[in-house]
mmCIF file of the N, C-alpha and C atoms, coordinates in Angstrom:
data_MODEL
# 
_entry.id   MODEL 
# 
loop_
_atom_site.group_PDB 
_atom_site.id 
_atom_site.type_symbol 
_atom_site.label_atom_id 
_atom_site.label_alt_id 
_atom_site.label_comp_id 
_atom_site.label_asym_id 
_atom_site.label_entity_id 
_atom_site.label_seq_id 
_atom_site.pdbx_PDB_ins_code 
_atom_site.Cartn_x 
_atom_site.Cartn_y 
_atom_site.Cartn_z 
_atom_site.occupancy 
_atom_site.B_iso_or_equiv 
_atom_site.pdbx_formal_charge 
_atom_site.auth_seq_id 
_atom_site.auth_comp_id 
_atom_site.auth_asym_id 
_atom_site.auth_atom_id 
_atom_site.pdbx_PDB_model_num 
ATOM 1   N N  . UNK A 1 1  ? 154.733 -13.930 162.951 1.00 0.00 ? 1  UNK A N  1 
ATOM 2   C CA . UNK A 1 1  ? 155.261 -13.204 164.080 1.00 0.00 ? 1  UNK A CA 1 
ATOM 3   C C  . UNK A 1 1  ? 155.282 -11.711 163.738 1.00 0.00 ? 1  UNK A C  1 
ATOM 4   N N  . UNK A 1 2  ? 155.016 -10.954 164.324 1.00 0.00 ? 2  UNK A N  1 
ATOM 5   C CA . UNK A 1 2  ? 154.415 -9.163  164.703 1.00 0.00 ? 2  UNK A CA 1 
ATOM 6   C C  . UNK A 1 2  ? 155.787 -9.002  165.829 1.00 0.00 ? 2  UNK A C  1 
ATOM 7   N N  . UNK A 1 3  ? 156.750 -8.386  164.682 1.00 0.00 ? 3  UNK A N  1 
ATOM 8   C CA . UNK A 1 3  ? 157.952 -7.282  165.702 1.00 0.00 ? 3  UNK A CA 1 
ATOM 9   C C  . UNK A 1 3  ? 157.011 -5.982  165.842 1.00 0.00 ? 3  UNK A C  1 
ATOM 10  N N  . UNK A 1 4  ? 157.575 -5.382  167.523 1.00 0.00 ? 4  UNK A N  1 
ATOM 11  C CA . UNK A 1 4  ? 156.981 -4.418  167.839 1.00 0.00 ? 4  UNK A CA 1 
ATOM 12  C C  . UNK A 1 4  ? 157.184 -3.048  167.019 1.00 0.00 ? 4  UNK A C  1 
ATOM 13  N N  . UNK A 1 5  ? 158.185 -2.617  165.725 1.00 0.00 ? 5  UNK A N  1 
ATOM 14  C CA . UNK A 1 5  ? 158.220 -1.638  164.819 1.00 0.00 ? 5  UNK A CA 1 
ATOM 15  C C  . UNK A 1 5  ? 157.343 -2.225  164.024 1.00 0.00 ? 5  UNK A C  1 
ATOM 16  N N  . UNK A 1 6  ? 156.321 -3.193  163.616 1.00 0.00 ? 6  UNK A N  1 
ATOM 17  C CA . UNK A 1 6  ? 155.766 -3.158  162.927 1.00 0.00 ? 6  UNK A CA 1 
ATOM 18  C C  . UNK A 1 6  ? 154.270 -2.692  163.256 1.00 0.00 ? 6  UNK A C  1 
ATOM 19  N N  . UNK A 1 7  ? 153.816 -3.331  164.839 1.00 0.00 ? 7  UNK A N  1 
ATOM 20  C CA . UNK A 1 7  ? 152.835 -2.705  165.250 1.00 0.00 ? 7  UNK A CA 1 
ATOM 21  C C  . UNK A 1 7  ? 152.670 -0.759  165.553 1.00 0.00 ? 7  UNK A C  1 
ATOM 22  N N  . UNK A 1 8  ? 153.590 -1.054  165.592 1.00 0.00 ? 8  UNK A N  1 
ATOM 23  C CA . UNK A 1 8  ? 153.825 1.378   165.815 1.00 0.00 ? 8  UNK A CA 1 
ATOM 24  C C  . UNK A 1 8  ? 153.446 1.592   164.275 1.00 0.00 ? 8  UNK A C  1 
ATOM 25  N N  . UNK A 1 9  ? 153.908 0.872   163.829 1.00 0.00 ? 9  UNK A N  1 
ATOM 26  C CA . UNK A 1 9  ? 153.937 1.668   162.498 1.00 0.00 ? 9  UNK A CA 1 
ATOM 27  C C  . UNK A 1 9  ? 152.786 1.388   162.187 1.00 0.00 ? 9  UNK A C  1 
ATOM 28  N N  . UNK A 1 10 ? 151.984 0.350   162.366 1.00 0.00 ? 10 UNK A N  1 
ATOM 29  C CA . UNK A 1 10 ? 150.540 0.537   162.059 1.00 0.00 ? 10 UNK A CA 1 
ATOM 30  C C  . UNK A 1 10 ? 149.798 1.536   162.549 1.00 0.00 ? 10 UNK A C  1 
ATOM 31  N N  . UNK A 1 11 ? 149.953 1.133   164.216 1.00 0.00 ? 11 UNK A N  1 
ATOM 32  C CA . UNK A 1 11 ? 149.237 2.514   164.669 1.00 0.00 ? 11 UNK A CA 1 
ATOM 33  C C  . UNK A 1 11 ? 149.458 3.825   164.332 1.00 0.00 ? 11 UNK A C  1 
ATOM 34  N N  . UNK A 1 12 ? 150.866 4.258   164.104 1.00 0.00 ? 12 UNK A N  1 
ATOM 35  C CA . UNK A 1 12 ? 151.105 5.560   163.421 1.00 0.00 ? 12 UNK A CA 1 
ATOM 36  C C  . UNK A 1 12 ? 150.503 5.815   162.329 1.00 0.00 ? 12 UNK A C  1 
ATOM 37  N N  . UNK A 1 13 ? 149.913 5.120   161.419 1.00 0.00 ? 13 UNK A N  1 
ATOM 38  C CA . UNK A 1 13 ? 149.389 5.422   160.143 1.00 0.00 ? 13 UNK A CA 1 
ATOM 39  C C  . UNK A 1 13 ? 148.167 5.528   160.471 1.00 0.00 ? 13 UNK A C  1 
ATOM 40  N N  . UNK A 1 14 ? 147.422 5.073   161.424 1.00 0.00 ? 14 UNK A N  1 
ATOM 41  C CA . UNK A 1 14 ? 145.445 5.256   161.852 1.00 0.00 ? 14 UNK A CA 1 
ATOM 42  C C  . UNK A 1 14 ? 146.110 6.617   162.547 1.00 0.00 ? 14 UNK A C  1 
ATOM 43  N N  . UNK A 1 15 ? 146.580 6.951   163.464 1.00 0.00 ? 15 UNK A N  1 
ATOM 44  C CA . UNK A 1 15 ? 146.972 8.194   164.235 1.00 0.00 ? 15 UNK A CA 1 
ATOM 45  C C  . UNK A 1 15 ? 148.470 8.466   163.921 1.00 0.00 ? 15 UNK A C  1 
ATOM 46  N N  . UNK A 1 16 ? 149.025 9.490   163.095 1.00 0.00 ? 16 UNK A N  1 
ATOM 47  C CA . UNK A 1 16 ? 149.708 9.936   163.154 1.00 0.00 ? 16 UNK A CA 1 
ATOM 48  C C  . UNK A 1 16 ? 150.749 11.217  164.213 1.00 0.00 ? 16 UNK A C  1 
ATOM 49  N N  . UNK A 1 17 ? 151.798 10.341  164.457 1.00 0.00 ? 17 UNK A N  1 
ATOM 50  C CA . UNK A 1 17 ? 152.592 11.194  165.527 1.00 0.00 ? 17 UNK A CA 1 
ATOM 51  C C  . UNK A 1 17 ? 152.372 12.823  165.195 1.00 0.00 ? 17 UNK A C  1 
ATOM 52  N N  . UNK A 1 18 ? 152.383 13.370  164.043 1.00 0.00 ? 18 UNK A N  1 
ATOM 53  C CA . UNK A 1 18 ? 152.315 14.677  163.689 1.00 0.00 ? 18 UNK A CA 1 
ATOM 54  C C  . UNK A 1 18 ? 151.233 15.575  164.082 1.00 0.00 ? 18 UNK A C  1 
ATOM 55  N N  . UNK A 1 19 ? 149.840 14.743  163.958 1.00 0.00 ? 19 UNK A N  1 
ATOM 56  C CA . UNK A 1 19 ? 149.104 15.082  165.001 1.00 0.00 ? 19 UNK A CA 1 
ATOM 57  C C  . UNK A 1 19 ? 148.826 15.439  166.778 1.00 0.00 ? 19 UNK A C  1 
ATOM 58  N N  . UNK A 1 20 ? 150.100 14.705  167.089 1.00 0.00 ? 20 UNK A N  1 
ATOM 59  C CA . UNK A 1 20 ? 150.053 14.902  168.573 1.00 0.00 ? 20 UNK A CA 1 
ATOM 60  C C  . UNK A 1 20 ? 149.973 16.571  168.991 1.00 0.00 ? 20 UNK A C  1 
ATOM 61  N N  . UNK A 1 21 ? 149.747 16.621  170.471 1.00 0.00 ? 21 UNK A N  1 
ATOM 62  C CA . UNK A 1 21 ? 149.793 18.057  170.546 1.00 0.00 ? 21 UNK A CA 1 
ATOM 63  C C  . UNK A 1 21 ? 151.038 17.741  171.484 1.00 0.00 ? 21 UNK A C  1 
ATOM 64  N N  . UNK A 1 22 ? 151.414 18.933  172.424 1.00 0.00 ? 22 UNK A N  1 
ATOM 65  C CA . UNK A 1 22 ? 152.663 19.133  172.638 1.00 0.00 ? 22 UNK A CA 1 
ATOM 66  C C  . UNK A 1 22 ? 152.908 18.549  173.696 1.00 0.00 ? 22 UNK A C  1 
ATOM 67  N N  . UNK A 1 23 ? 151.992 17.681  174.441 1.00 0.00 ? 23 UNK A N  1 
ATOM 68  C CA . UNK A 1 23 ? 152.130 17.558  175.928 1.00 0.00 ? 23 UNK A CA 1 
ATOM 69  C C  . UNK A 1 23 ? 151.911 15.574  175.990 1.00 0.00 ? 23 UNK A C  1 
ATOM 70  N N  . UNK A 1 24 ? 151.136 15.558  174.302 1.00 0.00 ? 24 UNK A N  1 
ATOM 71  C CA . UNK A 1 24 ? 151.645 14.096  174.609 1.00 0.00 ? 24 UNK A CA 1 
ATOM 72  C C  . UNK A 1 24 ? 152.846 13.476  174.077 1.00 0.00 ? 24 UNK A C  1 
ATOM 73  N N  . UNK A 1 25 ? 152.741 12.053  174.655 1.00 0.00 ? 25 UNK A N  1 
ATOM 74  C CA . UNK A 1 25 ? 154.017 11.085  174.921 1.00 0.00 ? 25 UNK A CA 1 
ATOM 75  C C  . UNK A 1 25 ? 153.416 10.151  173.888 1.00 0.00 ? 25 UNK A C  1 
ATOM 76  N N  . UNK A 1 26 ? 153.414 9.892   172.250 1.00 0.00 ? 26 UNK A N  1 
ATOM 77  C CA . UNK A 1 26 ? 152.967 9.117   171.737 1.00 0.00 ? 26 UNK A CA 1 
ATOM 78  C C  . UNK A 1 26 ? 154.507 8.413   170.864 1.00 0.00 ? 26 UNK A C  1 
ATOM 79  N N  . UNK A 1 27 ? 153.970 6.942   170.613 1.00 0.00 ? 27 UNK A N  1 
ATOM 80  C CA . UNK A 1 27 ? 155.073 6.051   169.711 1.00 0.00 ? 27 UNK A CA 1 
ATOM 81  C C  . UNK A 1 27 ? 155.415 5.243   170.821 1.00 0.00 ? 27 UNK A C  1 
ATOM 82  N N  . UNK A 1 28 ? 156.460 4.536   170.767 1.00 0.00 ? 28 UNK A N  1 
ATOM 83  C CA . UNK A 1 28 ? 157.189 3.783   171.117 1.00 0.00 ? 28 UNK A CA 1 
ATOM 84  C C  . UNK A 1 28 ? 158.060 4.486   172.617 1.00 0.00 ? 28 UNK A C  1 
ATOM 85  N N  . UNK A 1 29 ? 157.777 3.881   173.412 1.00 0.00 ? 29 UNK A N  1 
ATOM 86  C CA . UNK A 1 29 ? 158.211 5.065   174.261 1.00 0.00 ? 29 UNK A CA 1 
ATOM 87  C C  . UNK A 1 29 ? 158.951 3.522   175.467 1.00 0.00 ? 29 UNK A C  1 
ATOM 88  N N  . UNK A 1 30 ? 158.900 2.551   174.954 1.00 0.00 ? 30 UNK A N  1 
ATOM 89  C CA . UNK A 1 30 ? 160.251 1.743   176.022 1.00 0.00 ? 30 UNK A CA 1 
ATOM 90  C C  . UNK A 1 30 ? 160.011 0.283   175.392 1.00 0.00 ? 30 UNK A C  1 
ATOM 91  N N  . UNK A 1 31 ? 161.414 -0.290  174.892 1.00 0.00 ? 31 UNK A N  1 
ATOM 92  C CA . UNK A 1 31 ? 161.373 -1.697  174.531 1.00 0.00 ? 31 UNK A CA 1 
ATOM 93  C C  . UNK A 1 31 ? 162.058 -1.571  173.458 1.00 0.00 ? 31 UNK A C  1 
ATOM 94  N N  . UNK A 1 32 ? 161.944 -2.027  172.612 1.00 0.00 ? 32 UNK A N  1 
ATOM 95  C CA . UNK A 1 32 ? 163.283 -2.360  171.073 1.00 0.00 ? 32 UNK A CA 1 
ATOM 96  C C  . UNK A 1 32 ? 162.247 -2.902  170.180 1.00 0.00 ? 32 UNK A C  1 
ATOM 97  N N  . UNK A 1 33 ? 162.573 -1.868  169.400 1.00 0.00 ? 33 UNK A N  1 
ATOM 98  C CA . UNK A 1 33 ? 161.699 -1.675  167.814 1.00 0.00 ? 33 UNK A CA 1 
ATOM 99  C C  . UNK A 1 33 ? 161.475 -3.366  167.161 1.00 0.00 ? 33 UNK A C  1 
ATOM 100 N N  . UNK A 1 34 ? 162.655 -4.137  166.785 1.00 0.00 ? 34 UNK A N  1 
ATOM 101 C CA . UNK A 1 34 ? 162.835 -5.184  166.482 1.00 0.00 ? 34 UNK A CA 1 
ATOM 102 C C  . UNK A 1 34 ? 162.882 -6.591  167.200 1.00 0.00 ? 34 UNK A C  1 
ATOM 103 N N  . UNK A 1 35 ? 162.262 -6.237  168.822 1.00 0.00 ? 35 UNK A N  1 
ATOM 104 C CA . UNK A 1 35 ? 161.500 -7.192  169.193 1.00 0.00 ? 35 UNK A CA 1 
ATOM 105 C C  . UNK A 1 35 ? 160.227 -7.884  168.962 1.00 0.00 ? 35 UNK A C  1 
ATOM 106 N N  . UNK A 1 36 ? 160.083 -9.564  168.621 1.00 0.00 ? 36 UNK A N  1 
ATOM 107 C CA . UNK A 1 36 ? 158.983 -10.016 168.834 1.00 0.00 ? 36 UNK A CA 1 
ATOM 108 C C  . UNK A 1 36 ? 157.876 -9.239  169.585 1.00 0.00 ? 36 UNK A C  1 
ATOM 109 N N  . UNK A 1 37 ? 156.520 -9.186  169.264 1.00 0.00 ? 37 UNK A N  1 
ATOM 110 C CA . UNK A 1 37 ? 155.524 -8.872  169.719 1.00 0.00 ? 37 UNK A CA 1 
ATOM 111 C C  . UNK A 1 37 ? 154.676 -10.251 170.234 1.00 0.00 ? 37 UNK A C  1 
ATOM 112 N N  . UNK A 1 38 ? 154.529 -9.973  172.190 1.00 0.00 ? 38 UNK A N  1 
ATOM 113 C CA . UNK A 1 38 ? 154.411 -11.322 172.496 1.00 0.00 ? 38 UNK A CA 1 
ATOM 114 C C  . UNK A 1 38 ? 152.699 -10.899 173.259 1.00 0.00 ? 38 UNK A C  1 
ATOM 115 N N  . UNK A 1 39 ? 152.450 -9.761  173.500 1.00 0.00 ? 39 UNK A N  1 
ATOM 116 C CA . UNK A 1 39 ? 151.075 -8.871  173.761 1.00 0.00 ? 39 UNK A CA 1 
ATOM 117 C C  . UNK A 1 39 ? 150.739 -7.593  173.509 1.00 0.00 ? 39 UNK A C  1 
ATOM 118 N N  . UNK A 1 40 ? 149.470 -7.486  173.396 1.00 0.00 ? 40 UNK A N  1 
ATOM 119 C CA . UNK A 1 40 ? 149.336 -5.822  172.970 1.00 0.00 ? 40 UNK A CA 1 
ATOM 120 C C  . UNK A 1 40 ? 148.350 -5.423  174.259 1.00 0.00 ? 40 UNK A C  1 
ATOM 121 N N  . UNK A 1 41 ? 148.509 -4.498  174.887 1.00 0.00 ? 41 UNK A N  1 
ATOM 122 C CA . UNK A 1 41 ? 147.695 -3.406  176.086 1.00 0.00 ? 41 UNK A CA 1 
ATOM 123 C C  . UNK A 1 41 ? 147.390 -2.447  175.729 1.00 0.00 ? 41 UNK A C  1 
ATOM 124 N N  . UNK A 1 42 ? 146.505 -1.722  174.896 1.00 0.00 ? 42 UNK A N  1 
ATOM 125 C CA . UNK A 1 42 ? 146.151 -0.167  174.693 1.00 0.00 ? 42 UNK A CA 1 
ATOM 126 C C  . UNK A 1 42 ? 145.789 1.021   175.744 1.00 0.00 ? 42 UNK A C  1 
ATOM 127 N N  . UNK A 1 43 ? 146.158 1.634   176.114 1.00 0.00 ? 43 UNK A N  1 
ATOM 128 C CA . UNK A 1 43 ? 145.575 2.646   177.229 1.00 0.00 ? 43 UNK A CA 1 
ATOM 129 C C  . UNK A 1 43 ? 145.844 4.293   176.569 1.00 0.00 ? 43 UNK A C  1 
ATOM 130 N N  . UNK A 1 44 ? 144.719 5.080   177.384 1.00 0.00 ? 44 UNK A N  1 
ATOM 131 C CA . UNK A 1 44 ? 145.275 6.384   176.716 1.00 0.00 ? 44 UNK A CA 1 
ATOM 132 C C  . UNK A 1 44 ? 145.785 6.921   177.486 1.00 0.00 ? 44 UNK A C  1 
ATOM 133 N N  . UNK A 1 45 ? 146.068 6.294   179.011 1.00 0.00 ? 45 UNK A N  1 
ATOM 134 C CA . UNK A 1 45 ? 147.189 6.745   180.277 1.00 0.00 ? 45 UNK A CA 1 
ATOM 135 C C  . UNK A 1 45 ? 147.642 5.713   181.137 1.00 0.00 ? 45 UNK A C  1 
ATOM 136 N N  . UNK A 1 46 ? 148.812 5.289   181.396 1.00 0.00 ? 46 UNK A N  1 
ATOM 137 C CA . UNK A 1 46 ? 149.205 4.844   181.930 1.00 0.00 ? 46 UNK A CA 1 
ATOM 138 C C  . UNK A 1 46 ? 148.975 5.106   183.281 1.00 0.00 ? 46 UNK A C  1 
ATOM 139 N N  . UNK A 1 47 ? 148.021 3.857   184.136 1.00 0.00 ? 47 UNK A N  1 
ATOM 140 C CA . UNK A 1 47 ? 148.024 4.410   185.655 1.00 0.00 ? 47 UNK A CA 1 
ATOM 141 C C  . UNK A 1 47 ? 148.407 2.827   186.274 1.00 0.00 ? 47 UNK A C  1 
ATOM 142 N N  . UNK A 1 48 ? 148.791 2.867   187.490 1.00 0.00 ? 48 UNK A N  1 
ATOM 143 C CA . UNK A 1 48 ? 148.877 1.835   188.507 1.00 0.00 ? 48 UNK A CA 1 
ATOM 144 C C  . UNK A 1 48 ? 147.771 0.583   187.725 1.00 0.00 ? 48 UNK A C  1 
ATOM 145 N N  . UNK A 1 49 ? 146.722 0.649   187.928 1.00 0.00 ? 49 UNK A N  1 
ATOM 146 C CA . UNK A 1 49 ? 145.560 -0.456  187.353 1.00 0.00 ? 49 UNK A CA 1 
ATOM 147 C C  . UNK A 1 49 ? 146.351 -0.892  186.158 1.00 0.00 ? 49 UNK A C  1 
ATOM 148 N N  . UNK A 1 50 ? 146.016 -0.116  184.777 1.00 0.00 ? 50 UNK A N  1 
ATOM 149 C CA . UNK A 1 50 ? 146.590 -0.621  184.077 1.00 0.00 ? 50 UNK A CA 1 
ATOM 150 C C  . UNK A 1 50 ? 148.056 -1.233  184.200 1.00 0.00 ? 50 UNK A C  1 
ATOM 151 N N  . UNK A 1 51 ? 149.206 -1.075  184.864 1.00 0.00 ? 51 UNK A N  1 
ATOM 152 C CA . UNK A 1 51 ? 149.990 -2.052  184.854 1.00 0.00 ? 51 UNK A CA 1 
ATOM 153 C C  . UNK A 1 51 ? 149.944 -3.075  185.615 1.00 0.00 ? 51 UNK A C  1 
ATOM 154 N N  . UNK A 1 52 ? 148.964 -3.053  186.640 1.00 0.00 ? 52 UNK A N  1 
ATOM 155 C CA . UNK A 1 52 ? 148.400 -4.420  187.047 1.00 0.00 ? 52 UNK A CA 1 
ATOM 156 C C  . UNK A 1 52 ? 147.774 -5.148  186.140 1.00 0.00 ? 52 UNK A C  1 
ATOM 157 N N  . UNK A 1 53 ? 146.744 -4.757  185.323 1.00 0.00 ? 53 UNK A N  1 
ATOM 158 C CA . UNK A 1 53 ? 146.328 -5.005  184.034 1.00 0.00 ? 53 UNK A CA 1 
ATOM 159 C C  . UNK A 1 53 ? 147.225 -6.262  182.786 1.00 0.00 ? 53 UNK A C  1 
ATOM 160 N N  . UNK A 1 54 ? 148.095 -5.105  182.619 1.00 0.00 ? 54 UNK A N  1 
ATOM 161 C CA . UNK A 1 54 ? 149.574 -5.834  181.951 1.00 0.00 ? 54 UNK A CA 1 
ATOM 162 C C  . UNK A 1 54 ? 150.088 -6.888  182.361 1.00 0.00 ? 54 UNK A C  1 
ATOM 163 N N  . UNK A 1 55 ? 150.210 -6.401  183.490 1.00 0.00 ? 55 UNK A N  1 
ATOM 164 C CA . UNK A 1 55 ? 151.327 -7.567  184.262 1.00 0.00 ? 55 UNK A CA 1 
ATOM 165 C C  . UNK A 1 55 ? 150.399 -9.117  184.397 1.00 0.00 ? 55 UNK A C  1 
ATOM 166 N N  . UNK A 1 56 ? 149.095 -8.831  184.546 1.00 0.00 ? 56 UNK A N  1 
ATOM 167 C CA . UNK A 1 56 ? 148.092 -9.818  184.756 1.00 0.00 ? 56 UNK A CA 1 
ATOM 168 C C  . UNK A 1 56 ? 147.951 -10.911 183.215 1.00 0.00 ? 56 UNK A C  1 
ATOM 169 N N  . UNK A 1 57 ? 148.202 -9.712  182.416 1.00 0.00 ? 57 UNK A N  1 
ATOM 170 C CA . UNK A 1 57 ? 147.999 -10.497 181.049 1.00 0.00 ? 57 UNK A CA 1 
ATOM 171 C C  . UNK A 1 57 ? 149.331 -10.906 180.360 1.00 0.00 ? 57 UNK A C  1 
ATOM 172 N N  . UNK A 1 58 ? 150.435 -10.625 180.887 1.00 0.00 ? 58 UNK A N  1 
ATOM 173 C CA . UNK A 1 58 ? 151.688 -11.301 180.296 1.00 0.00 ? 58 UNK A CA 1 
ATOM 174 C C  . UNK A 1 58 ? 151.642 -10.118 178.712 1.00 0.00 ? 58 UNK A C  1 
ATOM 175 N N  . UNK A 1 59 ? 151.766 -8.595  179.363 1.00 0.00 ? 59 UNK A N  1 
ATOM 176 C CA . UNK A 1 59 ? 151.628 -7.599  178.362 1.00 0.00 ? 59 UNK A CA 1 
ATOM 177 C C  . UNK A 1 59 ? 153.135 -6.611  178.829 1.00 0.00 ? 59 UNK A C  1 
ATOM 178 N N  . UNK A 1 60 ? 153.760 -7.122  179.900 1.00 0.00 ? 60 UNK A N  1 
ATOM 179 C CA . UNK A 1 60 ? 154.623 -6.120  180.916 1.00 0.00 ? 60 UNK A CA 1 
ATOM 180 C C  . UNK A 1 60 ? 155.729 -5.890  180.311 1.00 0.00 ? 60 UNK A C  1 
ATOM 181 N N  . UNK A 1 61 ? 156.472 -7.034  179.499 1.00 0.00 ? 61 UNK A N  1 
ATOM 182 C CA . UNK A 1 61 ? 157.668 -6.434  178.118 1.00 0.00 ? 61 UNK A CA 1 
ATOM 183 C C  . UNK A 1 61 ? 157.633 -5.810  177.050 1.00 0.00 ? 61 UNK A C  1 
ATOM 184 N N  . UNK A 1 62 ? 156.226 -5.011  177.490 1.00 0.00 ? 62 UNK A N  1 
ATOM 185 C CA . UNK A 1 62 ? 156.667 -3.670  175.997 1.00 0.00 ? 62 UNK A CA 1 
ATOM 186 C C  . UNK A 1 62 ? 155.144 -2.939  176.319 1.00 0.00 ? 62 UNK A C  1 
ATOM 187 N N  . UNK A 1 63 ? 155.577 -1.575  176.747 1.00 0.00 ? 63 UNK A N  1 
ATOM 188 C CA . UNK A 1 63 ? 154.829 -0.880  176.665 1.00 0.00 ? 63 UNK A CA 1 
ATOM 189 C C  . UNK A 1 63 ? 154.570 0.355   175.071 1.00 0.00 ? 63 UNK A C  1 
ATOM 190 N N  . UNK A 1 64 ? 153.438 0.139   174.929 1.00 0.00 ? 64 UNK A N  1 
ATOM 191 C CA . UNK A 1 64 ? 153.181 1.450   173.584 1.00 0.00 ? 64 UNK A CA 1 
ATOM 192 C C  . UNK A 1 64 ? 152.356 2.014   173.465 1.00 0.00 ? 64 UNK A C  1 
ATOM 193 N N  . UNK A 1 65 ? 152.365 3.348   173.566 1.00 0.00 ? 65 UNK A N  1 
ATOM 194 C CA . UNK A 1 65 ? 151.124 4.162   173.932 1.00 0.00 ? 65 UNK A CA 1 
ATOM 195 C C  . UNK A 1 65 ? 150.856 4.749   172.307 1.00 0.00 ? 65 UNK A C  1 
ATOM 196 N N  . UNK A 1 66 ? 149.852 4.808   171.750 1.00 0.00 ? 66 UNK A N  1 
ATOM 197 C CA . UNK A 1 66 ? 149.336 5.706   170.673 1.00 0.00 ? 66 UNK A CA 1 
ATOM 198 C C  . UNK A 1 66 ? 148.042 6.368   171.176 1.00 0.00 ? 66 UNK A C  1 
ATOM 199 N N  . UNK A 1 67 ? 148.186 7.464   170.308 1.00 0.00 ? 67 UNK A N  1 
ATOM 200 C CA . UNK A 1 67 ? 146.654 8.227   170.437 1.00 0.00 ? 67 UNK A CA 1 
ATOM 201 C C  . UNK A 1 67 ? 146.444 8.476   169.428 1.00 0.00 ? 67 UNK A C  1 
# 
C-alpha cells in the first residue's frame, strides 16, 4: 500500500518544489498526506476534462499536481 506522502515525495525528488517558479501551484495541494493511495491522475493543469477524467477513473479523492 502507497500513502499519498509517499507518492509527493517521490515526485518531489524527479522535480523538485525549489525549482518551481512563482506562479506555480506544485505538491500536495488537497487530501491528507497519510492517506492510502487508491489512484494516481497526472495533469500539468487542472481543467473541467480532466476532472471528468478523474472522476471517470475512481482518481477524484486526491488530487496532486507536480511539475
Amino acid at each position: 500500500m502507497v500513502f499519498i506522502h509517499e507518492l509527493v515525495n517521490s515526485l518531489e525528488q524527479f522535480a523538485p518544489t525549489a525549482l518551481q517558479e512563482a506562479y506555480d501551484n506544485c505538491g500536495l495541494l488537497t487530501g491528507t498526506p497519510h492517506t492510502a493511495c487508491t489512484g494516481v491522475l497526472t495533469t500539468l493543469d487542472v481543467t473541467v476534462d480532466v476532472l471528468r477524467e478523474a472522476k471517470e477513473n475512481g482518481c477524484m479523492d486526491r488530487i496532486v499536481i507536480a511539475i
